[in-house]
C-alpha positions as semicolon CSV with decimal commas, in nm:
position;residue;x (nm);y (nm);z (nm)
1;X;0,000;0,000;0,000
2;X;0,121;0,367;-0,085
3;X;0,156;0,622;0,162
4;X;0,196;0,928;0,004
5;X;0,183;1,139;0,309
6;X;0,528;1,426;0,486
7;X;0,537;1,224;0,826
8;X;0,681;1,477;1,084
9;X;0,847;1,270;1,352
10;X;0,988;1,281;1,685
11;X;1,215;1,070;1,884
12;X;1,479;0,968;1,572
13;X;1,718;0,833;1,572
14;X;1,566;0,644;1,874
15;X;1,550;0,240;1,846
16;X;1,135;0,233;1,777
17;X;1,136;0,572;1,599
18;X;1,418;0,457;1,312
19;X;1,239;0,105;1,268
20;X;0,901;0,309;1,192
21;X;1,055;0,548;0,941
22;X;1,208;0,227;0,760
23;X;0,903;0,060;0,767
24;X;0,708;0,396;0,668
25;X;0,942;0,475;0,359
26;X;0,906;0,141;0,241
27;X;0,557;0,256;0,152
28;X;0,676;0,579;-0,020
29;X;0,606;0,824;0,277
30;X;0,848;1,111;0,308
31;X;1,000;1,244;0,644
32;X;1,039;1,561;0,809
33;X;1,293;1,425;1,173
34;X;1,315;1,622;1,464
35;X;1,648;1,553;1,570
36;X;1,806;1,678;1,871
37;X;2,147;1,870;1,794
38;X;2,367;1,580;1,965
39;X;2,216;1,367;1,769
40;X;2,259;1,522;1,396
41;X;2,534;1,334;1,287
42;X;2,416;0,976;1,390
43;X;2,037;1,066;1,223
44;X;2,262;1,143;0,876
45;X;2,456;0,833;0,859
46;X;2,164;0,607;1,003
47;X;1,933;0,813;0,713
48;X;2,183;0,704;0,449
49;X;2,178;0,349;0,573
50;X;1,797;0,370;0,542
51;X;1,780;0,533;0,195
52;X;1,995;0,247;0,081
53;X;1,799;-0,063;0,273
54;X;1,425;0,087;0,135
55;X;1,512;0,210;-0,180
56;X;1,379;0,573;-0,095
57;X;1,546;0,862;-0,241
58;X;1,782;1,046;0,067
59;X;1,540;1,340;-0,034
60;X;1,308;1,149;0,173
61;X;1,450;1,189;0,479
62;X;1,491;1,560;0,554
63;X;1,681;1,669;0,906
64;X;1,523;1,941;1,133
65;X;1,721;2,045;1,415
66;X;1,507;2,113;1,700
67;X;1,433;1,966;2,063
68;X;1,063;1,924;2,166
69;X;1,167;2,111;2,510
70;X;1,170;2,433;2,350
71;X;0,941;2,685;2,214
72;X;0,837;2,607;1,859
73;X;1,035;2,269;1,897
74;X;1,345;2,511;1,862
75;X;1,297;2,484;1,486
76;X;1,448;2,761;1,282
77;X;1,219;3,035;1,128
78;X;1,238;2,847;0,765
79;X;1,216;2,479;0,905
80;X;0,913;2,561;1,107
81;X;0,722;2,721;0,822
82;X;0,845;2,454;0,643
83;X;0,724;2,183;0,809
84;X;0,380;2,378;0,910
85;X;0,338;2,435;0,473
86;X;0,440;2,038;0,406
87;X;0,358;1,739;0,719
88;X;0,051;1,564;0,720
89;X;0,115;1,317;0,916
90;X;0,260;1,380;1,272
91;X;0,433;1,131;1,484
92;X;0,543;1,184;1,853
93;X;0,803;0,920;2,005
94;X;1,041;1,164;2,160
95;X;1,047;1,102;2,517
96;X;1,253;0,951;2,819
97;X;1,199;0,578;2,845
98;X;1,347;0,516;3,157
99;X;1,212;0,390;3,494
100;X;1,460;0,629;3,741
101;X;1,400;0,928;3,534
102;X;1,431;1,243;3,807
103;X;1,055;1,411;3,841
104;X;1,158;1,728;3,696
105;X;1,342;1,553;3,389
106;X;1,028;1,374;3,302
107;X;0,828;1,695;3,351
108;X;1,019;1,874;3,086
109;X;1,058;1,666;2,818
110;X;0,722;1,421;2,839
111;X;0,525;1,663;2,986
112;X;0,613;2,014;2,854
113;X;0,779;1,845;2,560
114;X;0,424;1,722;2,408
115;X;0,230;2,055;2,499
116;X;0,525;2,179;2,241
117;X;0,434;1,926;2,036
118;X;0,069;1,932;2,037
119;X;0,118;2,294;1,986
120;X;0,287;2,230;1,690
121;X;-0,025;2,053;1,558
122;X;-0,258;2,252;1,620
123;X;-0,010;2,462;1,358
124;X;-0,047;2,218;1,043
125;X;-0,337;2,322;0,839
126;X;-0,277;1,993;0,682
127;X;-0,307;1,752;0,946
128;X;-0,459;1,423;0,901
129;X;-0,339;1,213;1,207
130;X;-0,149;1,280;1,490
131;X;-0,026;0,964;1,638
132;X;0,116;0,961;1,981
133;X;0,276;0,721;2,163
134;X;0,241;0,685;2,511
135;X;0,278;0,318;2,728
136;X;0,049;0,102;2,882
137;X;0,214;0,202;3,270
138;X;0,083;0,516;3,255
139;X;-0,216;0,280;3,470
140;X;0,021;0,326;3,712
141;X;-0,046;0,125;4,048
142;X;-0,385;0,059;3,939
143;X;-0,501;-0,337;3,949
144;X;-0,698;-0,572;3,753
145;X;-0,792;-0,525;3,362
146;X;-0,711;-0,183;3,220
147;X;-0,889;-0,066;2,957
148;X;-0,808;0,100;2,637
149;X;-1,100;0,336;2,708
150;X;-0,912;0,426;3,055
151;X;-0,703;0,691;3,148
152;X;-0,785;0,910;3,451
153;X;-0,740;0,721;3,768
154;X;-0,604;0,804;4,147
155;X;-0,391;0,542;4,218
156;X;-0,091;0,624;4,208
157;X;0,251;0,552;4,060
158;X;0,553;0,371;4,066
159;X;0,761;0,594;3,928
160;X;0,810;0,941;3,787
161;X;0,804;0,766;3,405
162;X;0,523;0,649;3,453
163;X;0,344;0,955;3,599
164;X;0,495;1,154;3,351
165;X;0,381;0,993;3,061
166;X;0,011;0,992;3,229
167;X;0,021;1,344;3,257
168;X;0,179;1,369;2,910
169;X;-0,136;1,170;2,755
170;X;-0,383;1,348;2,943
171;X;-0,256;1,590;2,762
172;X;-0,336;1,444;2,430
173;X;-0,607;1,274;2,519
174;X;-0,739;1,693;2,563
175;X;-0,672;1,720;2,160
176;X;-0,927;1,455;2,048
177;X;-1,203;1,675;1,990
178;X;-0,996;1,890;1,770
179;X;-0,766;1,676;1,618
180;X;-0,793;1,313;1,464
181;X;-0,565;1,186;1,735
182;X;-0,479;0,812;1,800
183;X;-0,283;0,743;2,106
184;X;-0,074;0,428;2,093
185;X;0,011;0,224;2,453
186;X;0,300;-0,041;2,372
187;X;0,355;-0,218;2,685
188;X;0,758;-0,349;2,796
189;X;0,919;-0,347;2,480
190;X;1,191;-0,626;2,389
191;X;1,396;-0,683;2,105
192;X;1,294;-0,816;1,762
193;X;1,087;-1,152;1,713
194;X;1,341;-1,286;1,413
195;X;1,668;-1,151;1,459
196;X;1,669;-1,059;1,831
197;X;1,817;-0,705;1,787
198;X;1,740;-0,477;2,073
199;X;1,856;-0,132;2,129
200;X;1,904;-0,160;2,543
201;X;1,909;-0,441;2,808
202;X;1,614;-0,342;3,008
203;X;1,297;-0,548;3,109
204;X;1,255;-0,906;3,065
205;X;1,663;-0,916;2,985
206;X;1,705;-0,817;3,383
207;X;1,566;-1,209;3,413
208;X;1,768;-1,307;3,093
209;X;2,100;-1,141;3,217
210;X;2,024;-1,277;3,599
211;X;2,005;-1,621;3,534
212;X;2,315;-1,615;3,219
213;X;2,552;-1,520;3,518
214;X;2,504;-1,887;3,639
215;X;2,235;-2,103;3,444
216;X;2,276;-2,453;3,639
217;X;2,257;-2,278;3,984
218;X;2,014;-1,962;3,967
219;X;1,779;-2,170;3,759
220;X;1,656;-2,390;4,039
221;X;1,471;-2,115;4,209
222;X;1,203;-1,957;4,036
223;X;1,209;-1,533;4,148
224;X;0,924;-1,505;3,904
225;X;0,568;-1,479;4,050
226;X;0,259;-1,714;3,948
227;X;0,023;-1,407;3,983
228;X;0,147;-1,158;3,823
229;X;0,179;-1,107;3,444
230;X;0,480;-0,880;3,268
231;X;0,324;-0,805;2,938
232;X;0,623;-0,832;2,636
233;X;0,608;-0,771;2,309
234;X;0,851;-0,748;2,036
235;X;1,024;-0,436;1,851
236;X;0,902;-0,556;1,497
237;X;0,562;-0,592;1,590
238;X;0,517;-0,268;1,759
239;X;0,656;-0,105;1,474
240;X;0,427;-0,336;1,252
241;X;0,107;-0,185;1,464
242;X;0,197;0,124;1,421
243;X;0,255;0,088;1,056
244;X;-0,065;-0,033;0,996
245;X;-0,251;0,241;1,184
246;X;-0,073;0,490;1,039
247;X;-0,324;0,562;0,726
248;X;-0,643;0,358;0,878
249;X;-0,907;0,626;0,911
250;X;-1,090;0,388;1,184
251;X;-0,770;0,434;1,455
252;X;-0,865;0,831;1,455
253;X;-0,991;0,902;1,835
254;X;-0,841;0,571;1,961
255;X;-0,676;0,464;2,206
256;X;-0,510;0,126;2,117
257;X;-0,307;-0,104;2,366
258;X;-0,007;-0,264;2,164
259;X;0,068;-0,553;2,399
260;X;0,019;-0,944;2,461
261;X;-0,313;-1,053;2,449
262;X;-0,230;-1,337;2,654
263;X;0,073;-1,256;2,842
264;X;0,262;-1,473;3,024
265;X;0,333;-1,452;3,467
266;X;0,681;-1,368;3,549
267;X;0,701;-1,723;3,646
268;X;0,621;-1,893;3,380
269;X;0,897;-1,633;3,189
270;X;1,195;-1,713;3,443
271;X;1,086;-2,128;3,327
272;X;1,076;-2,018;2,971
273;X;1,407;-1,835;2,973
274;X;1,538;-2,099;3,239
275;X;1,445;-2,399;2,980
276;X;1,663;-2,198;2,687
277;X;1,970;-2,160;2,882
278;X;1,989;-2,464;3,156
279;X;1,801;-2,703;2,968
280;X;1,537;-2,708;3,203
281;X;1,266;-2,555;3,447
282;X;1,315;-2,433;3,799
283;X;1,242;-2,658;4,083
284;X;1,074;-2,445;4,317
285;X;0,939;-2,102;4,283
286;X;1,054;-1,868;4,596
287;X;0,763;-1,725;4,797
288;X;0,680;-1,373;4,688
289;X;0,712;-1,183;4,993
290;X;1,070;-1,349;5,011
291;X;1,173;-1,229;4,658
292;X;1,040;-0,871;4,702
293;X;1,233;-0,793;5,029
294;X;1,567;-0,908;4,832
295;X;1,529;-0,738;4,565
296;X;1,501;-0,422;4,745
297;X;1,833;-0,448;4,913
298;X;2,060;-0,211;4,763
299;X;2,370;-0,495;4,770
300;X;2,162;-0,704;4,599
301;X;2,096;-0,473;4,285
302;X;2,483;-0,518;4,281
303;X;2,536;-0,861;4,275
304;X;2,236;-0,986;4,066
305;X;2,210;-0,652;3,811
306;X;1,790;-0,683;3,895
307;X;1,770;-0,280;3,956
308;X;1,479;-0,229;4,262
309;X;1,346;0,005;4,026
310;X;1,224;-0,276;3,837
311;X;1,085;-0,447;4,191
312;X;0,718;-0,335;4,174
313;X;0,706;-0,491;3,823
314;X;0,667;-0,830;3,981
315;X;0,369;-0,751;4,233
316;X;0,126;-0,572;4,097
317;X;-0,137;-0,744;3,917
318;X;-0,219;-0,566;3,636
319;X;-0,312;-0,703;3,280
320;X;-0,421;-0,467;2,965
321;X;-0,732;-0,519;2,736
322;X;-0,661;-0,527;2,369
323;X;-0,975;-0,578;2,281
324;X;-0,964;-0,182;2,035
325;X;-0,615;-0,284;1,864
326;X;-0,717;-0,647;1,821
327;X;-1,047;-0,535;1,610
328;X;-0,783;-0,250;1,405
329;X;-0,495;-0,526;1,357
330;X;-0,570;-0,840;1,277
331;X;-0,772;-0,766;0,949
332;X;-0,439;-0,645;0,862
333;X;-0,289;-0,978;0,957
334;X;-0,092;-0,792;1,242
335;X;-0,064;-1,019;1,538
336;X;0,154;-1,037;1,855
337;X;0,418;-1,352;1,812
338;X;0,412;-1,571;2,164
339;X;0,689;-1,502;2,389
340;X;0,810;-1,880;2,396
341;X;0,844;-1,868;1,976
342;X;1,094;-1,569;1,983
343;X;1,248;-1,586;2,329
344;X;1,576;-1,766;2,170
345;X;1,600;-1,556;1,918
346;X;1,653;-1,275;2,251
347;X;1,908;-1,494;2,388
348;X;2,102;-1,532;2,116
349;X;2,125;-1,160;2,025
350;X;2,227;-1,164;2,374
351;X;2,494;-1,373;2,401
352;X;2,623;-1,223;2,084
353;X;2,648;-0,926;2,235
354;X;2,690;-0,939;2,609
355;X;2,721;-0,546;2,607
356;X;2,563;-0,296;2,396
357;X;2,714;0,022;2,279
């Protein structure tokens, strides 16, 4: 399918944000990347890579310096009337994806950083779609099934990401009325389903890390919990969702859940990853209340690399309805692969690369 659409995107040359634009240009879309000054040089040579792997012309792929922190997305006079004259299509990835961010970090740059950003599209007389991605945590320390059709809540949060990126999509969520928004909630993000390439070591490779340090011994107990679910899905198919939704006129005013339908408990993950690199399952799971005040001792971060940030992961029982992306994705034939069909392919990028640059 053609997509003749000027994609304005943020967030490249981020991990998710140059796998889109590949995938996008391979349907004939042009680009218009926010790219951070820092980051000018890398976005050139990885756009030159792309140009070559799609086919696309490097006019394509045009470079905007800017940063979403500042007025105007600190685009020059010329790039900003540029891109307000030419996008129709506006993607929003920039953000920071980490679990430790400081309060006032997150507040600047996912908070402030999309009211620049929605600013911005209130600017394009063009618009068709303004996709914006946001995570399924921002249900924060809420329990039970979360709905796509859910936002506002009082529950709390585990951390300042995941606050932040609340706030940040209550902010969007504000646009619908005036915008054809679609609002995009992947859940833990690992690497890709074929080749295993993955940008950072974070998430379910804290339990693949953990137990390579010493298969035959860490293996026999099971840290995981029986109750609790850690919803995973890979890069490609993310990307893949996205893709897919990027043109379909039904996603505009949605809220869509990219995660596992049926996601597996962090037990039955630790056996999964314990059967690929041991040769067999654990044999005997540790009680929970055992495992959580472990984890939270600072030595123990040390000697076992499982951050206490990550801690509240494995307690709270929260699963996500998909029940919105499901009805927009598989028509496409866009489905989530199951964990236990890709989780080699994790482990061997892995142990191919112990550390990642």
């Amino acid at each position: 399918m053609a997509l003749d659409e000027t994609i304005f995107l943020t967030g490249f040359p981020g991990f998710i944000a140059g796998r889109l634009v590949e995938r996008l240009a391979r349907e004939g879309a042009s680009f218009l990347l926010l790219v951070q000054p820092a980051f000018k040089e890398r976005a050139r040579a990885e756009i030159a890579q792309l140009s070559e792997k799609t086919g696309a012309p490097p006019r394509s792929f045009r470079v905007l310096e800017g940063d979403i922190t500042r007025e105007e997305l600190g685009l020059s006079a010329p790039d900003l009337e540029a891109a307000q004259a030419e996008a129709t299509v506006l993607f929003h990835l920039a953000a920071v994806y980490d679990l430790a961010v400081a309060r006032e970090v997150g507040l600047r740059v996912n908070v402030e950083g999309t009211r620049n950003v929605n600013r911005f599209a209130l600017s394009l007389p063009k618009l068709k779609r303004y996709h914006y991605v946001s995570t399924c945590y921002v249900a924060g320390r809420r329990t039970g099934l979360i709905l796509e059709t859910e936002l506002r809540h009082d529950a709390g949060f585990r951390n300042f990401y995941e606050e932040t990126k609340y706030l940040a999509e209550l902010e969007v969520e504000a646009l619908k009325n005036d915008l054809p928004v679609t609002v995009h909630r992947p859940s833990v993000v690992c690497g890709d389903s074929r080749t295993g390439e993955t940008a950072k070591y974070d998430g379910v490779y804290y339990l693949i890390n953990y137990l390579r340090m010493w298969p035959g011994a860490l293996s026999l107990a099971n840290i995981g919990n029986p109750e609790v679910r850690l919803n995973v899905v890979p890069v490609d198919f993310v990307v893949e969702a996205m893709a897919a939704l990027a043109s379909d006129d039904a996603s505009a005013g949605e809220t869509v859940q990219i995660a596992d339908p049926d996601p597996l408990t962090t037990e039955e993950l630790f056996d999964i990853i314990s059967r690929n690199l041991a040769g067999r399952e654990s044999l005997v799971t540790l009680p929970a209340p055992v495992v959580r005040t472990t984890l939270r001792i600072p030595l123990n971060e040390k000697v076992t690399g499982l951050p206490r940030v990550g801690v509240p992961y494995f307690f709270l029982k929260q699963t996500y309805d998909t029940a919105r992306a499901t009805a927009l994705l598989e028509p496409r034939g866009v489905r989530c692969p199951r964990f236990p069909d890709y989780v080699s392919a994790l482990i061997d990028f892995v142990e191919r690369n112990p550390k990642l640059q």
